[in-house]
C-alpha positions as CSV (number, residue, x, y, z in Angstrom):
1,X,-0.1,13.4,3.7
2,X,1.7,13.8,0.1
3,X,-1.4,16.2,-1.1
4,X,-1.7,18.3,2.3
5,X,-0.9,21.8,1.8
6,X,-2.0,23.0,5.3
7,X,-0.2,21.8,8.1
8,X,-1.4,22.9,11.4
9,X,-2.1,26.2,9.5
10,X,1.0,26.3,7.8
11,X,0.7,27.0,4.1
12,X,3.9,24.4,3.3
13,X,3.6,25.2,0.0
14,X,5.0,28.6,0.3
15,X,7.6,27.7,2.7
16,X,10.7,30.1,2.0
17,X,14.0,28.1,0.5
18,X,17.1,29.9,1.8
19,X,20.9,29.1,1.0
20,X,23.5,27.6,3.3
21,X,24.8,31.2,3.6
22,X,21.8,32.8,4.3
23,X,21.0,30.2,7.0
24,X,24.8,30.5,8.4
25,X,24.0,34.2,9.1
26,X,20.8,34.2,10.7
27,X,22.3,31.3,12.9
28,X,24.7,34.1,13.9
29,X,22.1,37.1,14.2
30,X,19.7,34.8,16.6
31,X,22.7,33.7,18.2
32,X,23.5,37.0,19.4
33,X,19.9,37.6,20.3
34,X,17.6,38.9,17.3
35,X,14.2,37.5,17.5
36,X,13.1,38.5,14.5
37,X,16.3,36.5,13.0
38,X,15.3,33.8,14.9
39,X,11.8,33.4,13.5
40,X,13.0,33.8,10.4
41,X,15.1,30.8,11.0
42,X,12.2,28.8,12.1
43,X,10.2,29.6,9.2
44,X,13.1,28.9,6.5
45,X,13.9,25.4,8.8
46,X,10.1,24.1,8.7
47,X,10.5,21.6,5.8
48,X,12.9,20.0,7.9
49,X,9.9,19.1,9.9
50,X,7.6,18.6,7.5
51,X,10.4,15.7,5.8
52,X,10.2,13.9,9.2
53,X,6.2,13.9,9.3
54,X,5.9,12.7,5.9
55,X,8.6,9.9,6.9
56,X,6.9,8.7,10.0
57,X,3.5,8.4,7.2
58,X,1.4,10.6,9.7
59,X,-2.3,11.7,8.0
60,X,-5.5,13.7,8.9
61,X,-5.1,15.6,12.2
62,X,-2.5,12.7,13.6
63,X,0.1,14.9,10.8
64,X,-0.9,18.6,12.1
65,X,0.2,17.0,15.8
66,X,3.2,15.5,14.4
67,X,3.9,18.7,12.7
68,X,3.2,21.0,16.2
69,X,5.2,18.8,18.2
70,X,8.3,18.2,15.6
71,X,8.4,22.0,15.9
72,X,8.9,21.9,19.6
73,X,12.1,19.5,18.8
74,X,12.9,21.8,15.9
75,X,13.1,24.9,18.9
76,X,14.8,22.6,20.8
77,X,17.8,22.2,18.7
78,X,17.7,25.8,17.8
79,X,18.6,26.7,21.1
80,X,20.9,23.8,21.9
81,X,22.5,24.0,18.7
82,X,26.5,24.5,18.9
83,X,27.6,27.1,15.5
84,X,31.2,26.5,16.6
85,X,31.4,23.2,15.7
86,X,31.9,21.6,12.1
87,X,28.5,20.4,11.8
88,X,25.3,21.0,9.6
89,X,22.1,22.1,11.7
90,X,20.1,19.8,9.5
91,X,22.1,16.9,10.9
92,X,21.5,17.8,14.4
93,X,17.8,18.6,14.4
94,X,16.5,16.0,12.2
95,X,17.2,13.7,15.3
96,X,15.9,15.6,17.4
97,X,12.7,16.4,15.8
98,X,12.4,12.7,14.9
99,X,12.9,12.1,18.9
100,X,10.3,14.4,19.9
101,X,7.5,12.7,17.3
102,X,8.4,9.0,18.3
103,X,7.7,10.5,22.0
104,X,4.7,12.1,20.9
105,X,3.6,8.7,19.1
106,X,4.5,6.6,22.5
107,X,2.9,8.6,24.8
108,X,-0.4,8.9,22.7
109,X,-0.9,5.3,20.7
110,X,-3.8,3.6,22.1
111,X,-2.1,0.2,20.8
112,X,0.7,0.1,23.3
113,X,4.1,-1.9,21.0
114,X,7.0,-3.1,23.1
115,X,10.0,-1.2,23.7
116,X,11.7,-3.6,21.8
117,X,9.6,-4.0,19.1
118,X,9.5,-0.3,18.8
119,X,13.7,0.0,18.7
120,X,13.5,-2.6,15.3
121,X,10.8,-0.1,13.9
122,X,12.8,3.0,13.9
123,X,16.3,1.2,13.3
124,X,13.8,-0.3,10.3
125,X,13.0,3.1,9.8
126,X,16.7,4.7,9.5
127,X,18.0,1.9,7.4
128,X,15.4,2.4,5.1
129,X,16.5,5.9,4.7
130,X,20.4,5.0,4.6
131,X,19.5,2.7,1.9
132,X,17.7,4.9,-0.2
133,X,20.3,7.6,0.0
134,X,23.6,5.2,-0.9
135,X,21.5,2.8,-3.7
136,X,19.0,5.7,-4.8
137,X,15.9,2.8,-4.5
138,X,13.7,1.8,-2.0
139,X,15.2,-0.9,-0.3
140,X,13.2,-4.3,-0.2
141,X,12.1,-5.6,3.5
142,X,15.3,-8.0,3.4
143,X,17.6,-5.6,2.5
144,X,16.7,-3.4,5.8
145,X,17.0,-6.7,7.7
146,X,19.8,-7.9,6.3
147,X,21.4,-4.3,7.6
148,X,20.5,-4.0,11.1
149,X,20.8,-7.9,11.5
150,X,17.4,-8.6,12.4
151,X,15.3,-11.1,10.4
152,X,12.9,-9.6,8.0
153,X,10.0,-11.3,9.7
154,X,10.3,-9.2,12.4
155,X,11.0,-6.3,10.7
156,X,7.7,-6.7,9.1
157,X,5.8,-7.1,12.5
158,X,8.1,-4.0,13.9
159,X,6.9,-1.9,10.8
160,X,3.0,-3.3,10.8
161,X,3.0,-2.7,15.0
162,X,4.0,1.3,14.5
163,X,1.2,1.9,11.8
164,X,-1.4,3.7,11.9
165,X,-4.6,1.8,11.7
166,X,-6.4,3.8,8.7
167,X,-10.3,3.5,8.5
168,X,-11.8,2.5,5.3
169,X,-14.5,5.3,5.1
170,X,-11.8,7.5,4.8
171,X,-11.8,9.7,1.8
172,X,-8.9,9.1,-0.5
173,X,-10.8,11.7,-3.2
174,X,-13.1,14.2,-3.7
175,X,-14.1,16.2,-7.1
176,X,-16.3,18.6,-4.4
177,X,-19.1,16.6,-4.7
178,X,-19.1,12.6,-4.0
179,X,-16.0,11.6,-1.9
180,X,-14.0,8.4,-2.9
181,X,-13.7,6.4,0.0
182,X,-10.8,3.8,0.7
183,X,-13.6,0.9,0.4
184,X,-13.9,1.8,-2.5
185,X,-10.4,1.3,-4.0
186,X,-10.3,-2.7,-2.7
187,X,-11.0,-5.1,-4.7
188,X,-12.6,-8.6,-4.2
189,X,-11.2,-10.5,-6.4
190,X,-12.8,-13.8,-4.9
191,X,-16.4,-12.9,-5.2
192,X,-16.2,-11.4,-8.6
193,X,-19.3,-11.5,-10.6
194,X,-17.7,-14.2,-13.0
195,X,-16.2,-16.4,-9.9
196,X,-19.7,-16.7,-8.4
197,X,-21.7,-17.2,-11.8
198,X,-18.8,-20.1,-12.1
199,X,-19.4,-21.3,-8.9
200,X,-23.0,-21.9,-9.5
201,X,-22.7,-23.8,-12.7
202,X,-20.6,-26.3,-11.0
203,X,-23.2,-26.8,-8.4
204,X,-25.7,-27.1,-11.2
205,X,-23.3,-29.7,-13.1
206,X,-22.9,-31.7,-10.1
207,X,-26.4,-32.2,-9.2
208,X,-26.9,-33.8,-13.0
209,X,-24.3,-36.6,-11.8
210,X,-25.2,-39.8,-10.1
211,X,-25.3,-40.5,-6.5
212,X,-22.2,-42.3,-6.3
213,X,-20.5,-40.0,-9.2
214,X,-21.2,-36.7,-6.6
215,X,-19.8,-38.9,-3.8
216,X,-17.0,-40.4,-5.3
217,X,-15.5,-36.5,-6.3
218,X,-16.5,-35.3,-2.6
219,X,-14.2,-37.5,-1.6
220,X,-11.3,-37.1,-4.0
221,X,-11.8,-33.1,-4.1
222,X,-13.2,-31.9,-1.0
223,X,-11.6,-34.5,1.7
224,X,-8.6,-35.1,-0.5
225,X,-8.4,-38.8,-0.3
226,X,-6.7,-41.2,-2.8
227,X,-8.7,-43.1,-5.5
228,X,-7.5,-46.1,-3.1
229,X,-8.9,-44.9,0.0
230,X,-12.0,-43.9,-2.0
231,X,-12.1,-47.6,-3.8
232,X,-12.0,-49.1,0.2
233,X,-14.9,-47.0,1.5
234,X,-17.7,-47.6,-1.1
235,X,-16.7,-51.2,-2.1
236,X,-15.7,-50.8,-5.6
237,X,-12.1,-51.2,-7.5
238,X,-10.1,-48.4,-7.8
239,X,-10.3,-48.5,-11.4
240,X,-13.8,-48.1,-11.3
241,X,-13.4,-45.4,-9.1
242,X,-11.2,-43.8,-12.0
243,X,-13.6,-44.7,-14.8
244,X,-16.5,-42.9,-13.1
245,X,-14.3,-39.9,-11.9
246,X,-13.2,-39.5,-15.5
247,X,-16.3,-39.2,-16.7
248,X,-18.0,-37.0,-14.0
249,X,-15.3,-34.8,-14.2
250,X,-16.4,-34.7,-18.2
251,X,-19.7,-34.4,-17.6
252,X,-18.9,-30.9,-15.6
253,X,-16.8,-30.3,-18.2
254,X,-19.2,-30.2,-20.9
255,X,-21.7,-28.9,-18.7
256,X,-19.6,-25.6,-18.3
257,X,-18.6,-25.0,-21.9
């Protein structure tokens, strides 16, 4: 979304920046009826939009939809809009173009979220933005709990339910030729190359040990019992149990270095 340019074949990277003034008096020309005013309006107003897409995270086609149908809300409170009052027209669209998406996204997720789990995502949402605006930082997951009084476990399920699941053949690069793919970028750091070559020289340096050796650290390190427990079950002291851990646990040692 951050490296879109073209938006439901908008070029958003030539989108017109007008001032308050400018945007006071074609309020007032469309007001009285001038079309032409009135798309110019729409044009100058369309990274309002395109700030409400990018906040809701939408990618691919799922943000040229978002984009079509936040400019249906964007219309909307265009013509609803009240000039006499003391209020900015960014103020009173934003919510409305938000509203329209988080219909759009409702009426079109194939993962249906609860109502109420849906109401802690976009309070999440709105603190999170509140936040950022009064501390100038992200806020942390606690922080947007802690301010709509909900507890951040839930907030975190609210968030993760209102996602959108993202594939991992999709392309995060492409130099025109070979395409990067989100597989790609993850990591295993479990079944690293060193991990498993690790892995197998223990299993070599355990089959050097004797019988009893092998069975007394099975016990201790893969069923977790005591060197009591252990001592009971194969009829030997528990400090015999110690000596002959000790020096298996050497004998690996060695083994490995």
């Amino acid at each position: 979304m951050a490296t879109k340019v073209f938006i439901a074949g908008v070029d958003t990277s030539k989108l017109p920046k007008l001032t308050s003034e400018d945007m006071e008096n074609l309020m007032r020309a469309l007001k009285s009826g001038d079309t032409r005013a009135r798309e110019r309006f729409v044009v100058a107003n369309l990274r309002l939009v395109l700030s409400v897409v990018h906040r809701f995270g939408g990618r691919g086609s799922q943000a040229d939809d978002m984009f079509q149908v936040g400019c249906v809300g964007l219309m909307k409170a265009i013509d609803n809009f009240d000039s006499t009052l003391n209020v900015k027209f960014s103020t009173y669209a934003v919510p409305m173009i938000i509203g329209e998406i988080r219909r759009y996204l409702r009426d079109n997720n194939s993962v249906r979220v609860s109502r109420s789990l849906r109401d802690i995502a976009y309070k999440a949402l709105q603190a999170k933005e509140e936040l950022s605006k009064q501390n100038f930082k992200e806020p942390t997951i606690e922080e947007i709990a802690q301010h709509i009084d909900v507890p951040a476990k839930n907030v975190t399920f609210a968030l993760d339910a209102i996602s959108e699941t993202v594939s991992l053949s999709e392309p995060v690069y492409t130099d025109g030729n070979d395409a990067l793919h989100l597989l790609d970028q993850i990591a295993d750091t479990k079944n690293t190359d060193e991990n498993m070559h690790e892995e197998i020289s223990i299993k070599d340096a355990i089959k050097t040990l004797a019988p009893r050796e092998r069975e007394i650290l099975l016990k201790r390190y893969y069923f977790g019992k005591t060197q009591t427990e252990v001592s009971a079950e194969i009829g030997i002291s528990q400090a015999q149990v110690s000596r002959l851990e000790k020096s298996a646990l050497r004998v690996i040692h060695e083994f490995l270095i």
